[in-house]
C-alpha positions as CSV (number, residue, x, y, z in Angstrom):
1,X,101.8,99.8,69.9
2,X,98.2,99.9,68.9
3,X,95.2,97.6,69.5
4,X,96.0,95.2,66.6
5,X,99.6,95.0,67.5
6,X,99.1,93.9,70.7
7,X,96.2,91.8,69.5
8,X,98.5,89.5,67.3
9,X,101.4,89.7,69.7
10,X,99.3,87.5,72.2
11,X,97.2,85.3,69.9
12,X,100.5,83.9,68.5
13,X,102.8,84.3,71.1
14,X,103.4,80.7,72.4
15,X,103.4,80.1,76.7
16,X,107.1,80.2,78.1
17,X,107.8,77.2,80.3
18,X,109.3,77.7,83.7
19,X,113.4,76.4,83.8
20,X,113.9,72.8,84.5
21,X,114.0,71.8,88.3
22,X,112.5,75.0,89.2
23,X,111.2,74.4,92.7
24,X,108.2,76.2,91.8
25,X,106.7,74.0,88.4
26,X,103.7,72.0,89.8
27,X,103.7,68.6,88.2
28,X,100.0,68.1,87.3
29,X,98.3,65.7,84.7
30,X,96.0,67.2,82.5
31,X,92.7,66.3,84.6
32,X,94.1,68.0,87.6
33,X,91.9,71.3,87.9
34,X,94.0,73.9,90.2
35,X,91.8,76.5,92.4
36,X,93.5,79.0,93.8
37,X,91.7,80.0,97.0
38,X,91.7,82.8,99.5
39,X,90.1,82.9,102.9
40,X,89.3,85.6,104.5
41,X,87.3,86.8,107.8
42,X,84.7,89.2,108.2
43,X,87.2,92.2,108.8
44,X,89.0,91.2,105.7
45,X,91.6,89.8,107.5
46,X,93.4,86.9,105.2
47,X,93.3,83.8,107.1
48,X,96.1,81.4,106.9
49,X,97.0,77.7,108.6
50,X,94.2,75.8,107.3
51,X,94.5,72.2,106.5
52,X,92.7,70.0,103.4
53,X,90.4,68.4,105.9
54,X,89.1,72.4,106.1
55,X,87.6,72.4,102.7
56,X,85.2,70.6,100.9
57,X,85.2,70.9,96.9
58,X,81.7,70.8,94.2
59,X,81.5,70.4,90.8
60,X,78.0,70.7,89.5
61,X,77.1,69.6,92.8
62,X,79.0,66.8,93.1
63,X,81.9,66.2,95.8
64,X,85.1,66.0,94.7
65,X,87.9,64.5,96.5
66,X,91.3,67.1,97.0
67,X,94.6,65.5,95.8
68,X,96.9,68.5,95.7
69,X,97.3,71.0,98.6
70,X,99.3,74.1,99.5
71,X,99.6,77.5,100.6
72,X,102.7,79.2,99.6
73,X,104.2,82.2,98.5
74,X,104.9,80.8,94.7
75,X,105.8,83.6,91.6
76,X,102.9,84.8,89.6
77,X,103.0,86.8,86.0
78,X,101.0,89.2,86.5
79,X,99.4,92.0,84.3
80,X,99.0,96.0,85.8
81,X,96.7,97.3,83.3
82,X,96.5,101.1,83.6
83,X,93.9,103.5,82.1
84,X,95.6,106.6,80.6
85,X,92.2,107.8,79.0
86,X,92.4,111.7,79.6
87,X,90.1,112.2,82.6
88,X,93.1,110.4,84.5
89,X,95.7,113.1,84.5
90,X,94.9,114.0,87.8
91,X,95.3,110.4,89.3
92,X,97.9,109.1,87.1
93,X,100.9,110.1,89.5
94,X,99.5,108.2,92.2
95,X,98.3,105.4,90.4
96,X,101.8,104.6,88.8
97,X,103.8,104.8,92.5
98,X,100.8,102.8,93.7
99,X,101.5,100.1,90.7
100,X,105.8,100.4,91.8
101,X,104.8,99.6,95.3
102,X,103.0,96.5,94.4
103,X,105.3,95.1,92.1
104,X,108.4,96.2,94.9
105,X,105.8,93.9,97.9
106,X,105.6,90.6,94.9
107,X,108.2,88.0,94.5
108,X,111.4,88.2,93.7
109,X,110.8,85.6,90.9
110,X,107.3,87.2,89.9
111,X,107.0,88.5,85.8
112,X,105.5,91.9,85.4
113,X,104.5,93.2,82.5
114,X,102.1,96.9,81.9
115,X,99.5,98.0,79.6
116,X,97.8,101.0,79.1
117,X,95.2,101.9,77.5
118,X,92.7,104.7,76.3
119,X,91.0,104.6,73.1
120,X,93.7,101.7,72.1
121,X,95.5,99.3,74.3
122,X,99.0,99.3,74.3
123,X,101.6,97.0,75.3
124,X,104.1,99.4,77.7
125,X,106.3,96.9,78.8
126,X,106.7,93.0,78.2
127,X,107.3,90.6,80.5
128,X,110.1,91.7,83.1
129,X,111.6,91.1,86.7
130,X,113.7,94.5,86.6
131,X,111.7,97.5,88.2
132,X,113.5,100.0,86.7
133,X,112.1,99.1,83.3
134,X,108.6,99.2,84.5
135,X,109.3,102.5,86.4
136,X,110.4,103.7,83.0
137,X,107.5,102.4,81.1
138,X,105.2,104.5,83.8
139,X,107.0,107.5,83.1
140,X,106.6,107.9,79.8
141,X,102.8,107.3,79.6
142,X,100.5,109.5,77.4
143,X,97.8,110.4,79.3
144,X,94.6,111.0,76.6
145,X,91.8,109.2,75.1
146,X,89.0,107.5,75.9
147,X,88.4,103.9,78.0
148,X,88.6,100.6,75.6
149,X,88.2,99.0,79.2
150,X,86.9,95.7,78.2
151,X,89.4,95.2,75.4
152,X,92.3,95.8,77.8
153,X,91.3,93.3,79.9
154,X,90.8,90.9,77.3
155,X,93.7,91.0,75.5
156,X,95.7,91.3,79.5
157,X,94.2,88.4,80.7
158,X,95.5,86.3,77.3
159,X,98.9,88.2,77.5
160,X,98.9,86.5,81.2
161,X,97.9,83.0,79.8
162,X,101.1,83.0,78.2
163,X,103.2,83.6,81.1
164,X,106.0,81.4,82.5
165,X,104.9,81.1,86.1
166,X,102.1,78.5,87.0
167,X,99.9,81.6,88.6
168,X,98.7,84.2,86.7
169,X,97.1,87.6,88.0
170,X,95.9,90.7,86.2
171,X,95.2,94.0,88.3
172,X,93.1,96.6,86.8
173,X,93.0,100.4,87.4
174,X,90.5,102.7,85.6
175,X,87.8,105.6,86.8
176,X,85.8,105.4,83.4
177,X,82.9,102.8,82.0
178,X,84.3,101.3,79.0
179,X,83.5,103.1,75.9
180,X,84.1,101.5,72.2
181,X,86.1,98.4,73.2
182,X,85.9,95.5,69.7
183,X,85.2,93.0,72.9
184,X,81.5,93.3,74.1
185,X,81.0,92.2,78.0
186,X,79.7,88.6,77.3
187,X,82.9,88.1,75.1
188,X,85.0,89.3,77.8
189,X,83.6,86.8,80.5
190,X,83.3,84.1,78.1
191,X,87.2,84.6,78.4
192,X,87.8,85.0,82.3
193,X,85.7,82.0,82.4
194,X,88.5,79.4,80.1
195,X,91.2,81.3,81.4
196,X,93.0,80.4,84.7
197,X,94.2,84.2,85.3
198,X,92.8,86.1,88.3
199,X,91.4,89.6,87.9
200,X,91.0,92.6,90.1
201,X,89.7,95.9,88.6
202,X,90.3,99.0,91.3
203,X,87.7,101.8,90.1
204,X,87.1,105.0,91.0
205,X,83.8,105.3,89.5
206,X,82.0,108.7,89.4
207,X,78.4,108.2,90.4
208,X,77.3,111.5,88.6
209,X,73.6,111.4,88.5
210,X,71.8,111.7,84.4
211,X,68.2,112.5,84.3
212,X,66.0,109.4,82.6
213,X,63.8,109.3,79.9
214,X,60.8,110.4,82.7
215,X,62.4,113.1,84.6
216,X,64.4,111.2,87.0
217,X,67.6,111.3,88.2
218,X,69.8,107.8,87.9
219,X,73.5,106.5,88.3
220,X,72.4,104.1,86.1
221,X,75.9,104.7,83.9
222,X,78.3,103.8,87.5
223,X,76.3,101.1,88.5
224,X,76.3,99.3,84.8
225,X,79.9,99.7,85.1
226,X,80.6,98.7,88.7
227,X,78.3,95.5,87.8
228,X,80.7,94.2,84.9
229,X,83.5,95.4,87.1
230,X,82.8,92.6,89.7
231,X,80.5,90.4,87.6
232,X,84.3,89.9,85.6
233,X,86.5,89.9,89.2
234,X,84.4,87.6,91.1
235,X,84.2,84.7,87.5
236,X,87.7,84.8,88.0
237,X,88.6,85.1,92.2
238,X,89.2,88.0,92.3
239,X,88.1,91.1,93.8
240,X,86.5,94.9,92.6
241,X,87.0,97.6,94.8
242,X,85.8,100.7,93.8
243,X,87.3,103.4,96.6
244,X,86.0,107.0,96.9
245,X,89.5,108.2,97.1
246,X,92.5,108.3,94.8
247,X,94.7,107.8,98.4
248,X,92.8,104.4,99.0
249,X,94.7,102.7,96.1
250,X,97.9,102.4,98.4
251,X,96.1,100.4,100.6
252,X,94.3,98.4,97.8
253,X,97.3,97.6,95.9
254,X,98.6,96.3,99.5
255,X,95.8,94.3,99.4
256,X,95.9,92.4,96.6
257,X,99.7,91.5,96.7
258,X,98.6,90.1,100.2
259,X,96.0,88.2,99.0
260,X,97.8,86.7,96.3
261,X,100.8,86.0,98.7
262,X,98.8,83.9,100.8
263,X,96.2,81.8,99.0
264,X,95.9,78.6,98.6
265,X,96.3,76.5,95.9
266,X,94.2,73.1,96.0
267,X,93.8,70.7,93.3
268,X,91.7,67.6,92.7
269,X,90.6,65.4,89.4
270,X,87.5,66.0,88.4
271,X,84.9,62.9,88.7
272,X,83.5,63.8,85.5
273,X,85.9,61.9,82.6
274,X,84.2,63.6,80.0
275,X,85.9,65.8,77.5
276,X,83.1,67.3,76.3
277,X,84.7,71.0,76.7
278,X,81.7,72.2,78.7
279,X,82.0,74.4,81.5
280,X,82.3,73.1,85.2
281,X,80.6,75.4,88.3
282,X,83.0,75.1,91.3
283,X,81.9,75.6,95.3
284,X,84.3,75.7,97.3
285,X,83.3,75.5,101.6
286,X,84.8,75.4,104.6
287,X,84.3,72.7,107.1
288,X,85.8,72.1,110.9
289,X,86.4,76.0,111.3
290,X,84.9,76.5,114.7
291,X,82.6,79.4,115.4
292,X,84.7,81.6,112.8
293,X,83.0,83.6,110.6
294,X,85.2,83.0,106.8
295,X,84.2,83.7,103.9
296,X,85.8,82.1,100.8
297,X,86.7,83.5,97.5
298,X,88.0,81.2,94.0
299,X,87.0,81.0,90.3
300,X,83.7,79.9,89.7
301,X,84.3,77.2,87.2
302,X,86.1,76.3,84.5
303,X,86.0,74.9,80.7
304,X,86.7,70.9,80.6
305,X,89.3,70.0,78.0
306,X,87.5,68.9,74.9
307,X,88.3,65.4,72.7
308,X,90.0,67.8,70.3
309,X,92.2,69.6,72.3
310,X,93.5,66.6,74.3
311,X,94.4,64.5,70.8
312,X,95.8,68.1,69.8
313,X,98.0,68.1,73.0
314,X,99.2,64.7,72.3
C-alpha cells in the first residue's frame, strides 16, 4: 500500500466509537479539554498517587479550574511506526521484537496497528488486538528505501485520530533525517498541535560530522533532525530519545508503555467560551509536593473548536 493509499484510507475513514457501557468511554461535553499528564522525578522515575489538589492548570495564562481527574491504566490505539529505509537492515531484527514486547506489556483492550515506511509509507497492519497478526506483519517487512519520516508521522498520527479508544499514542522508530516526505516540518506540527495523539520518536541518529561551506566540520544534518525529533514529541507529551545503542530500545520501548500506563488524565472547561478555533497554550504545575524534585510532561496546547465545526457537530 503506497503513500496515496494510505493517504485516502485515513482522510475518509470515519472514528470507530468504543461499545456501549464500555467502562472505559469518558463522558465529556464538548468544552471539556482532556490533558493527559505524566510526572516524573529527576531519575525518571514515573511518579504516581497524586491528587487534583497537586496540580494547578493555565491557559494563556489564565487559571483554570480541574473538573475531571484520574490515573488509570485505560486502552490506548496506538500507532508503531517503523522505518524500513535500507540503512536499517542491521537493526530491523531488534527493532521488530522490541515493537512485540511493547505491544505484549499494553492492555489487553489496547488497538495496535503498524506502518512502515521508506521512500513511501505503508499501512502493514490495521487496527488489531491479536499479536500474531502484528508479529506477521513484522515479518514480512521490506527492508529498502529512503526515510519519508515526516510523512509517516503525519499520516500515523491521523490514522490514530480515528481510533476507537479515548487515548491515542504513536511511537516512532527511525535512524535517518527525513528525506522527500509531501509534509514539510511546519505542516507536520501544525498537525500534532489539533490532534490529541501523543508521539514518541526513538532515533538512532548518526552524528557523522560534514565539512561546511568554510572548512569546518558540523553535525549540523543530526542536530536538524534530533531538533524536529523533539520539537514534534514534546507539542504533543511525548518524549524523543535518541540512544547510542540499538540494545537501548528494549529499555525504551519499556519506557514508554510505562509511561502511558500510568499518566494521568485531567480535564477541565476552558474559561475562554470563544469558538474562535484559535490555539490554546497549556501549563501544567505542581503544587503541595514537598521538597520533591518532579518534573511534568503534557501537550502544550490545543486548537479551540471553531463556530463552524460545533454547528457542523450538531
Amino acid at each position: 500500500m503506497c503513500f496515496c493509499t494510505i493517504y485516502a484510507q485515513v482522510t475518509h475513514e470515519t472514528t470507530k466509537q468504543e461499545p456501549s457501557g464500555s467502562p472505559f468511554k469518558l463522558g465529556v461535553s464538548v468544552d471539556l479539554v482532556v490533558m493527559h499528564t505524566s510526572v516524573y522525578d529527576k531519575e525518571g522515575h514515573f511518579v504516581t498517587g497524586l491528587e487534583p489538589a497537586n496540580f494547578k492548570i493555565h491557559e494563556d495564562g489564565k487559571a483554570q479550574e480541574i473538573t475531571s481527574f484520574a490515573q488509570e491504566d485505560v486502552p490506548l490505539s496506538i500507532g508503531i511506526l517503523l522505518d524500513v529505509s535500507g540503512s536499517m537492515r542491521q537493526e530491523i531484527e531488534q527493532v521488530n521484537g522490541a515493537a512485540l514486547a511493547f505491544i505484549e506489556a499494553s492492555h489487553a483492550e489496547d488497538e495496535v496497528f503498524v506502518i512502515g515506511f521508506s521512500d513511501e509509507v505503508e499501512l502493514l497492519q490495521d487496527f488489531t488486538g491479536d499479536i500474531d497478526e502484528v508479529r506477521d506483519s513484522l515479518e514480512n517487512t521490506v527492508v529498502a528505501g529512503g526515510t519519508v519520516l515526516y510523512d509517516a508521522i503525519y499520516l500515523g498520527v491521523q490514522k490514530a485520530q480515528a481510533g476507537s479508544r479515548g487515548k491515542k499514542a504513536v511511537v516512532v522508530i527511525t535512524d535517518g533525517e527525513d528525506k522527500d516526505s509531501y509534509y514539510k516540518l511546519e505542516e507536520l506540527v501544525a498537525k500534532v498541535q489539533e490532534a490529541d495523539v501523543q508521539v514518541f520518536c526513538v532515533g538512532f541518529i548518526e552524528e557523522v560530522p560534514t565539512r561546511s561551506l568554510f572548512g569546518r566540520w558540523s553535525n549540523i544534518g543530526a542536530k536538524r533532525v534530533m531538533d524536529a525529533m523533539t520539537r514534534i514529541t514534546e507539542e504533543t507529551g511525548g518524549k524523543a530519545y535518541f540512544p547510542q545503542q540499538i540494545s537501548e530500545i528494549h529499555a525504551i520501548v519499556a519506557e514508554i508503555a510505562r509511561e502511558l500506563r500510568t499518566q494521568y488524565s485531567i480535564g477541565y472547561i476552558s474559561s475562554n467560551a470563544a469558538r474562535d478555533g484559535s490555539f490554546r497554550r497549556v501549563k501544567i504545575s505542581l503544587a503541595g509536593t514537598g521538597d520533591r524534585d518532579l518534573r511534568v510532561r503534557h501537550r502544550r496546547g490545543y486548537y479551540a473548536p471553531s463556530g463552524a465545526s460545533v454547528a457542523a457537530d450538531n
